[in-house]
N, C-alpha and C positions, 0 to 999 in steps of 0.2 A: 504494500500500500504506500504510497508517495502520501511526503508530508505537504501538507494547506501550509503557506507560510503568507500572514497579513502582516506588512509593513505599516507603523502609524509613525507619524511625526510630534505627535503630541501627547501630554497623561488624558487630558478629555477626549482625542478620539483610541487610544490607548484602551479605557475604560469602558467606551463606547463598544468597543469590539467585543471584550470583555462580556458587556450585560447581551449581545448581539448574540456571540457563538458558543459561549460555553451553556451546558446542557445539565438537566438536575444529575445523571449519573455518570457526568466526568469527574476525573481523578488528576489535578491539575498541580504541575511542581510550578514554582512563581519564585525567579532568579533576580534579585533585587527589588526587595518587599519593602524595602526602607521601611517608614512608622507603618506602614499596612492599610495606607487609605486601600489601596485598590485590592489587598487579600481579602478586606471586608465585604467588600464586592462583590469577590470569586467567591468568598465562604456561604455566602447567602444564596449562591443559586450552585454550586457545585457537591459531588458528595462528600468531596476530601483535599483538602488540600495542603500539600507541603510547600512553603516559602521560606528562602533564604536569603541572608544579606549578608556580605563581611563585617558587615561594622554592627559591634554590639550594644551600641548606646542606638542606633535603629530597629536590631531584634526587640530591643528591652523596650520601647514603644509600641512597636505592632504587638508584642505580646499584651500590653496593657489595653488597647486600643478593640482585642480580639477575645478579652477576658469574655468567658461563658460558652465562645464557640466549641464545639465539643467535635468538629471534623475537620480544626486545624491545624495542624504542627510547624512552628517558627522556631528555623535555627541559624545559629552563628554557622557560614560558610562561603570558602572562597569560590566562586562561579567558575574559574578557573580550573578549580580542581575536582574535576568531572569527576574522578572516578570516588570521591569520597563525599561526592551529591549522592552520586548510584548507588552507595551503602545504604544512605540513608532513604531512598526511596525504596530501595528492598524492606527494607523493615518497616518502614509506615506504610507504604503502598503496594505490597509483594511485589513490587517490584512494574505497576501496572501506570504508566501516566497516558495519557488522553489529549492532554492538552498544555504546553508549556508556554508561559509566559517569560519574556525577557524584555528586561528593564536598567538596562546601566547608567540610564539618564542620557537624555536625548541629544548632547552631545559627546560622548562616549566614541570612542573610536573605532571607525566604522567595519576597520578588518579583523578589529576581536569579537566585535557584536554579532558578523555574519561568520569566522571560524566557532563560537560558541555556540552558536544556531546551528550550524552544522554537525560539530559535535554530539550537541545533545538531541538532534534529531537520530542521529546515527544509534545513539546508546539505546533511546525508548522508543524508538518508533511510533511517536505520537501519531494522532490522525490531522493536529493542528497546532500552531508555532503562532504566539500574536508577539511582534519585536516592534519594540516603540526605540527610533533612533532616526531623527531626522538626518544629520548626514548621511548614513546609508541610504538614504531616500537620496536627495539631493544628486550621491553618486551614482546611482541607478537609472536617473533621469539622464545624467550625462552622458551615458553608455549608449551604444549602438550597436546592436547585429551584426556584421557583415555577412552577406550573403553570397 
């Protein structure tokens, strides 16, 4: 199955896509949760979700932000380090996502945004990628076919 990958430039159409594609029984990892406006989001219509952030003074927010939700798991992790995300979605989510969200701030650099995209479509075989980075948008419009 080929992954749906939607390109946003922004957190409101970000979030947008968000309330738009994700489904009451998707199982969604969310890679830069910062305080959790938008896990709040995805927790309210999704069955499960894992979200991660490097920085722990932003887990320690969305965690508070998320107090009561009973189908979310927020942890301290570097997006980078794929394979110690993959542990942890083995064990909260047997190992099952649906739908991955990435978010390194929408100007974040545009060739770790779409190698992590990459990445992490390769590890879970999601059905669907929503990446909020407007430079990769911008470079994308640039681009041309040659045929």
């Amino acid at each position: 199955m080929e992954v749906r990958v939607i390109l946003t430039s922004d957190v409101k159409k970000y979030r947008k896509a968000a309330r738009a594609l994700i489904k009451g029984k998707d199982r969604v990892l969310e890679i830069g949760c910062a305080s959790g406006k938008t896990t709040k989001i995805v927790a309210e219509i999704a069955e499960k979700v894992v979200a991660v952030d490097k920085s722990a003074l932003e887990v320690s927010r969305a965690r508070e932000r998320l107090k009561g939700f009973t189908n979310v798991v927020i942890e301290v992790k570097d997006a980078t380090e794929v394979n110690e995300v993959k542990k942890l979605i083995n064990d909260r989510l047997n190992g099952r996502v649906d739908v991955i969200m990435i978010d390194l701030g929408g100007v974040a650099d545009p060739g770790e945004v779409l190698s992590l995209t990459r990445r992490y479509s390769l590890a879970f075989k999601p059905k669907l990628c929503i990446v909020k980075n407007r430079l990769l948008i911008d470079f994308i419009k640039s681009c041309e076919i040659y045929q």
